[in-house]
N, C-alpha and C positions, 0 to 999 in steps of 0.2 A: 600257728603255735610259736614258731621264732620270732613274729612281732610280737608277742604277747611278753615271753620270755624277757625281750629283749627291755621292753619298756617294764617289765618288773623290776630288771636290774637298776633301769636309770632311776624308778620314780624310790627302790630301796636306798641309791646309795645318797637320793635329795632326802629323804626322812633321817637317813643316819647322821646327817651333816648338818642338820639342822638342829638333834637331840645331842652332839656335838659340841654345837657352839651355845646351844641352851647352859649346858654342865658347865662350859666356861667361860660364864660372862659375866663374871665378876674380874676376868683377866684383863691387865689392860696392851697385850699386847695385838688381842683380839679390836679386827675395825669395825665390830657390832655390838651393843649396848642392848641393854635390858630392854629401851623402849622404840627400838632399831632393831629391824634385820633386812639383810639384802634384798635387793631390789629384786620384785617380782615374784618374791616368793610369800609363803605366807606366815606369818611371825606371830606371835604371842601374845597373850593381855588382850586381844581387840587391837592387838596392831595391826593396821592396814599396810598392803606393798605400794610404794610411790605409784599413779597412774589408776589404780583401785580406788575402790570408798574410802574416804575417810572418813575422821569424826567429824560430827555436826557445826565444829569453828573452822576447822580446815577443809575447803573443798577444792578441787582445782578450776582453775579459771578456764572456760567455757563450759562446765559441767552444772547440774543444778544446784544450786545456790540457796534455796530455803524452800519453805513451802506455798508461799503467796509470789516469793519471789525467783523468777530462773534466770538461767541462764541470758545473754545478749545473743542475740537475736531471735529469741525463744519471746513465748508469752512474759509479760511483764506487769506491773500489777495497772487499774486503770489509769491513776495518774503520771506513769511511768511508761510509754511505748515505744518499740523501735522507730529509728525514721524509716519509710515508703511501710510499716503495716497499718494496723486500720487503727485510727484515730478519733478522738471523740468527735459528737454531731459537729462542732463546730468549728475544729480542725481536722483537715481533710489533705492529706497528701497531693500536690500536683498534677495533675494529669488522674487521679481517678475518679471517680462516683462523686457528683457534689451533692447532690437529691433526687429527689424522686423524683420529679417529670425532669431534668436535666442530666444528660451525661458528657461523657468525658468530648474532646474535641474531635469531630472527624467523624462522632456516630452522630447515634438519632440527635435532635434537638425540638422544643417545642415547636409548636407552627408558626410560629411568628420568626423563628429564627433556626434557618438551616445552614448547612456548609457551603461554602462556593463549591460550584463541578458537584453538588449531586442534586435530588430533585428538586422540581422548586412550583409553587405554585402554577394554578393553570393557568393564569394571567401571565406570567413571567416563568418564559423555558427560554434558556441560551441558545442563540442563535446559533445555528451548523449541526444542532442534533437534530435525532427524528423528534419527528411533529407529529407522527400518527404511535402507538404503542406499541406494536410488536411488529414496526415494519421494515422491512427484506430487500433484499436486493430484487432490482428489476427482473422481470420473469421467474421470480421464485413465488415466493408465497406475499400475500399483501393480507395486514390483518387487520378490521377497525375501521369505522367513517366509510362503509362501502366500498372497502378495498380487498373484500374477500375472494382470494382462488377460486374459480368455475370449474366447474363441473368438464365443462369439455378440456380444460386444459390439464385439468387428472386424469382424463382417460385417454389425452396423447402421450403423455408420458407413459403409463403404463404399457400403452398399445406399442409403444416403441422399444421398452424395453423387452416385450417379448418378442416383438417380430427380429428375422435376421436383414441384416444393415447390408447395405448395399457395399459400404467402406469396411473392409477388414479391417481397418484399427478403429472403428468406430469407439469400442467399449475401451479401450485404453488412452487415444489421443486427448478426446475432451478440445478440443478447437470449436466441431461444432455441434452444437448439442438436437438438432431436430432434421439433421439430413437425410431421413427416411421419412418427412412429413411433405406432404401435398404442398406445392407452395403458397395456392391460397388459403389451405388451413394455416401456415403461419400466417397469415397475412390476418387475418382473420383475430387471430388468437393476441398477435401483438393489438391489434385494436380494442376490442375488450378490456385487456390489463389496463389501457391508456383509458377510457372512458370508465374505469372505478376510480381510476388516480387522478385523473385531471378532468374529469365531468363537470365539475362542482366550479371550472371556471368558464364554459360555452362549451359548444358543439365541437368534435372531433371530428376534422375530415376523414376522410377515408385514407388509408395507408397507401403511399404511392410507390411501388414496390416496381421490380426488374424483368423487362420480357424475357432476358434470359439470367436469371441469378446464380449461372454456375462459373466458375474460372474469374472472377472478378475483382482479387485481389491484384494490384500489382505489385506489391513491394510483398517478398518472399524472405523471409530470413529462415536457414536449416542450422541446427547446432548437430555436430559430427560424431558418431561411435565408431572405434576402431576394435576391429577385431584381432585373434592372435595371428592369423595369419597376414594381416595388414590389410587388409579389407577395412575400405571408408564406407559408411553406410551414412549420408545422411536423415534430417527426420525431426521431430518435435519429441520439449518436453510432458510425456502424462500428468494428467491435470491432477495439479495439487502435488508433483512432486519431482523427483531430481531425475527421474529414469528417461532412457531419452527411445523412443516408440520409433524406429523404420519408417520413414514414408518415400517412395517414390512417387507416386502421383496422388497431387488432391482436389476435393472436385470442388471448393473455394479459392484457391490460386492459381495463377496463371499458367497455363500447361507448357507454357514456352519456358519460362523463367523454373517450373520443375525439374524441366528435362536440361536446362542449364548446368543445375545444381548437382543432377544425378551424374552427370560426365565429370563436372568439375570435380566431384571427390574421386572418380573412378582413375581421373589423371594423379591425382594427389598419389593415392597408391603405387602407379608406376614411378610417380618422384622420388617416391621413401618417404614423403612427409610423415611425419609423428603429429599425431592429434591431443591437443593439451588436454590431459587428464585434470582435470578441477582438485581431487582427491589429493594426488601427491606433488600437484605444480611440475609434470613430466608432458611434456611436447609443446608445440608451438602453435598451429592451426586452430583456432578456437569457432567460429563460425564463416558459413557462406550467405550473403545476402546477395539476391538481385531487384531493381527498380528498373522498371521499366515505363515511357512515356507511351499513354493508352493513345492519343493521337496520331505522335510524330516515329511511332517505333522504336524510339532510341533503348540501347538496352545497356545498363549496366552493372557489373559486376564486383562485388566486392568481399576481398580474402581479409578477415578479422585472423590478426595473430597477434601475438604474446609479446615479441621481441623483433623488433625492426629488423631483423636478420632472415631473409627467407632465402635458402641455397635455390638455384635454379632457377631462381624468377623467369630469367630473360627466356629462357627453355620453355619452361611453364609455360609463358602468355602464348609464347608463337603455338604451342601447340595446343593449348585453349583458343585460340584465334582461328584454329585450322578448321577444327570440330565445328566450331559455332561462327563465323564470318558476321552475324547480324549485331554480336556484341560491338557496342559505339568506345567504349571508355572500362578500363579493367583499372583497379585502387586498394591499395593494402593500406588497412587503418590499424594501425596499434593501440592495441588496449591492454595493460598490463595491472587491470586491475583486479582485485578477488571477489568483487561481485557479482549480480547478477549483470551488469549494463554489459548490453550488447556493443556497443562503438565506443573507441579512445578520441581521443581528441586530434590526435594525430593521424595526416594521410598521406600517402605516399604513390604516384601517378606512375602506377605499371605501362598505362597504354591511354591513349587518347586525351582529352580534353577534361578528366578528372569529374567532370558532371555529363548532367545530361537535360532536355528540355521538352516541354509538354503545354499543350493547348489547353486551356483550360477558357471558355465563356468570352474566344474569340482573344483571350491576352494569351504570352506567350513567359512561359513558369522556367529557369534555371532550379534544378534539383541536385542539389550536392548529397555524398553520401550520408549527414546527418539531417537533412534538411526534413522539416513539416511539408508532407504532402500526402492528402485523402488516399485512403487505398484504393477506394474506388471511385473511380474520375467521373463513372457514367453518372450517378446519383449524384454525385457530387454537385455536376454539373447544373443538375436539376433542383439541389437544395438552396446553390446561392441564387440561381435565379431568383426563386422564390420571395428570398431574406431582404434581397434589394427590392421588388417588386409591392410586396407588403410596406416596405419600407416609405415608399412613396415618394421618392428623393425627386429632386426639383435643382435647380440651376442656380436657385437662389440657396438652396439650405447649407448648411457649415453640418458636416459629417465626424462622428467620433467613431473610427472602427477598432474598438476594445476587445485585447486578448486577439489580436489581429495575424499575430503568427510570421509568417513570409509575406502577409498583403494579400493574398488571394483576394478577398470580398474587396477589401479597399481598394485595391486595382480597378477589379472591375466594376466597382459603383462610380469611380471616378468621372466614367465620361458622363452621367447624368449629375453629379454633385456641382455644386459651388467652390467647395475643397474638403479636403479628406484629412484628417489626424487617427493616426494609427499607434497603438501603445502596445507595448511588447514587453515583455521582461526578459526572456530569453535574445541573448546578444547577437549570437549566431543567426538565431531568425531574421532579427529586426537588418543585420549585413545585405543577406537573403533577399529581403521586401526591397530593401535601398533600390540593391540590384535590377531589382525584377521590375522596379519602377524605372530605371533606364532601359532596360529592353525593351519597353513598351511606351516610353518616350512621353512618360505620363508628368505632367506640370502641378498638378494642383491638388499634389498629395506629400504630407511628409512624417515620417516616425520615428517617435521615441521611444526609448530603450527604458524602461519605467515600469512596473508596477501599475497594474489598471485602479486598481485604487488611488495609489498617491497617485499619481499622475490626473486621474479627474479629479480630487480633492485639490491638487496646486492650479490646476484647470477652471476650476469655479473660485477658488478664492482669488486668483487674479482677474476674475471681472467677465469671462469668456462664457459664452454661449455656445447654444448646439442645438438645431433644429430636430436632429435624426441623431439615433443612437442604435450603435451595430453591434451586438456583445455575443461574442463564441466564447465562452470560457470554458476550461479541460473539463473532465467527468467532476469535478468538486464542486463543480458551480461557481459562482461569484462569491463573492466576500462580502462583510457587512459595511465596511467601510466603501467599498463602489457603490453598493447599492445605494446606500445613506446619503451617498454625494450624489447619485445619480435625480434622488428625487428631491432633493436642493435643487439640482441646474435645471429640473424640469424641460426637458427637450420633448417637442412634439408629440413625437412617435419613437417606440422602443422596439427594434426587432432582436429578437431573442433566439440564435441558434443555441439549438442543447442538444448533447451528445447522452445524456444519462435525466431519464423521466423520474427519478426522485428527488436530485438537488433541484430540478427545472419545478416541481410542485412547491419543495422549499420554498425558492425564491420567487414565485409568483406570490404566494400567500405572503412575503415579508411587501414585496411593490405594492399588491393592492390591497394591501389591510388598512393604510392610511388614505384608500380614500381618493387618492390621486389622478391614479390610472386604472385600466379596464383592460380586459382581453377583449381584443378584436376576433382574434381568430387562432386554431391550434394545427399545423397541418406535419400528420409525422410523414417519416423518410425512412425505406429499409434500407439504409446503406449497408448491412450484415446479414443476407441472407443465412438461413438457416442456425444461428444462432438468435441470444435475449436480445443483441442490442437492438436500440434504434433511436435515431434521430428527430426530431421537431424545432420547425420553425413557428415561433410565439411570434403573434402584433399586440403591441401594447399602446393604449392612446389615450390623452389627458382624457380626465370627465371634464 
């Protein structure tokens, strides 16, 4: 009742004021006129308040403006449109709709004429995508061309997920995904997957797989959780995400190089060290790695931190040394970066000789703490055999070992080769290979620091040949331009290490689609028990 009240007053004393200035407005001291009255209010005759309707000659500007014609940016009449609305058939705004089987850029387009980067004829798909249509990562699902999941590999999964795992962090680690399966059922199961995927180029040998497949990683890296009472716990991150899962013993790494790891934080604690928190950039200790040489024993240890500043070192080592006597070489490597990489660039020689060295096919391997080396040496062993072996190297042939890393194969293909060229791109590595070719007082091998592509590309165009060709390239496979140059220089025989069986189908189908070469033979490698991966060695040889 008092708002009501109250707005009677105000809206009585706007009528009073307004029959007011009606009675005198023929006065001229008054500032409203017969065809005027104040703003906002409502006036006489059909007088309109500025902001209001007016009459039909006076509108304001962005208001409607007639009846065929409105407002700007409003409908307009048809030979009159704004610019970006719709336009007659034969003027058509920039970037939209030009007709009816054509649209704008970047969508559909007729068959004759699509976008670069999306589909494209089945004569013509960009090289480095899938080749098959809804196809997966290795040991997932394969769809298409006979690459359909089986039957027994949906009912180990299932079967595994409900039995209970032998590893308590089974369900949370994700490292490895089939460590409750028989070892010749993986054995089994990876071969299957490989003869839907690669059948269609010869016969698959049979998986050559580990008398004993447990403990066979040697190179161990833990990332550290600190708790409130200072408790280090190291452990891995849960797959797929940032959480870091407890392990003290695992039954794919080294039980020595574990039990390293589980002292080493337990000392950290009586240090006082602070463990770098990622979240708020608070402590310093960021990881523990250790590598170890499977031949020669050598063991070594390396403390990843934040800030070259570690209080107690000298303390530290002697009594990490005390515990463990077998460690060869202790190494703080600084890495002060915000991502994920494990190792900085920088290292810093706590105790011994700063590397360490391993046998490897009768040559002998310098391993610094960033250095390329197999996790596991025992396969390993037995993969380049193989790769040289297929290879069919001769005394007389000129060797290319592409994507050659440290030199491993090229080493040791060396004492059967004529001479060896190794191409690397990573600098470190190709230091590494230098090295490792004077330890082993090898003459008739030498490596450039280069791009396996360009490097065979300026390799062929200056004139050079190559009987044998060696290529390990990372899980991406090779490039278009290696390959391209590779079957220019036409070399003999191709031996093909692959680490990942879907770029390895890729690039067979790009080699022998012209015709050139043939598969000899396909023999895989389980160098990862109990996980998808696995390895094969390809022979490739002219027709």
């Amino acid at each position: 009742m008092r708002n009501n009240d109250r707005n009677d007053r105000r809206f009585g004393d706007r009528k009073s004021s307004e029959k007011r200035y009606v009675e005198t407005k023929d006065s001229k001291e008054k500032r409203y006129s017969k065809d005027k009255s104040f703003a906002g209010k409502k006036s006489l005759d059909n007088e309109k308040p500025y902001g209001k309707k007016f009459s039909d000659d006076k509108k304001p500007y962005g208001k409607k403006s007639s009846d065929d014609k409105k407002s700007y940016g409003k409908k307009f009449s048809d030979d009159k449109k704004p610019y970006g609305k719709k336009f007659s058939d034969d003027k058509k705004p920039y970037g939209k709709k030009s007709s009816d089987d054509k649209k704008s850029y970047g969508k559909k387009f007729s068959d004759d004429k699509k976008p670069y980067g999306k589909k494209f004829s089945e004569d013509k798909k960009p090289y480095g995508k899938k080749t098959l249509d809804d196809r997966k990562t290795f040991g997932k699902k394969f769809i298409g061309k006979g690459a359909e999941e089986t039957r027994e590999n949906t009912e180990v999964r299932e079967k595994r997920k409900k039995s209970k795992s032998r590893c308590p962090v089974f369900s949370l680690c994700g490292a490895c995904s089939h460590i409750d399966v028989p070892y010749d059922e993986q054995l089994a199961a990876k071969h299957r997957t490989l003869v839907n995927l690669l059948g269609k180029y010869g016969k698959i040998d049979e998986v050559v797989g580990m008398k004993d497949p447990y403990h066979y990683r040697c190179k161990v890296n833990a990332v550290l959780l600190q708790k409130y009472d200072g408790t280090i716990e190291p452990g891995n991150y849960s797959e797929g995400t940032h959480r870091i899962v407890p392990i003290e013993k695992c039954y794919i790494e080294d039980a020595k190089a574990d039990q390293i790891i589980v002292d080493t934080a337990k000392l950290m604690k009586s240090f006082k060290m602070k463990i770098y928190n990622d979240r708020n950039g608070y402590g310093n200790i960021r990881y523990i790695m250790v590598r170890m040489g499977k031949q020669t024993g050598e063991v070594m240890v390396i403390i990843v931190t934040r800030s070259p500043i570690m209080p107690s070192k000298n303390n530290f080592v002697k009594a990490l040394l005390k515990d463990h006597p077998e460690i060869t070489t202790i190494v703080q490597n600084i890495n002060d970066r915000t991502d994920s990489m494990i190792l900085g660039k920088r290292n810093v020689v706590l105790y011994g000789k700063g590397f360490i060295e391993d046998k490897l096919c009768g040559k002998k391997f310098r391993i610094s703490p960033g250095s390329f080396y197999q996790v596991n040496p025992v396969q390993t062993e037995l993969l380049y055999r193989k790769a040289i072996e297929v290879a069919g190297i001769t005394k007389n042939d000129t060797v290319v070992d592409a994507y050659c890393g440290t030199g491993t194969i090229g080493i040791i293909a060396s004492d059967k080769a004529g001479s060896v060229i190794g191409a690397e791109l990573n600098s470190d590595a190709v230091r590494d290979a230098r090295e490792n070719a004077k330890i082993n007082d090898i003459k008739n091998i030498n490596f450039v620091n280069d791009d396996a592509g360009d490097f065979l590309e300026r390799y062929y165009a200056d004139g050079n040949k190559a009987d044998v060709v060696i290529m390990d390239p990372p899980r991406a496979g090779s490039s278009e331009k290696f390959l391209t140059t590779l079957l220019e220089l036409e070399p003999e025989r191709i031996s093909y290490v692959s680490c990942n069986p879907i770029t390895l189908e890729r690039d067979l189908d790009f080699l022998t689609r012209a015709k050139k070469y043939k598969v000899e033979s396909i023999t895989p490698f389980d160098m990862f028990p109990f996980t998808d991966n696995i390895e094969n060695v390809v022979l490739l040889s002219k027709n």
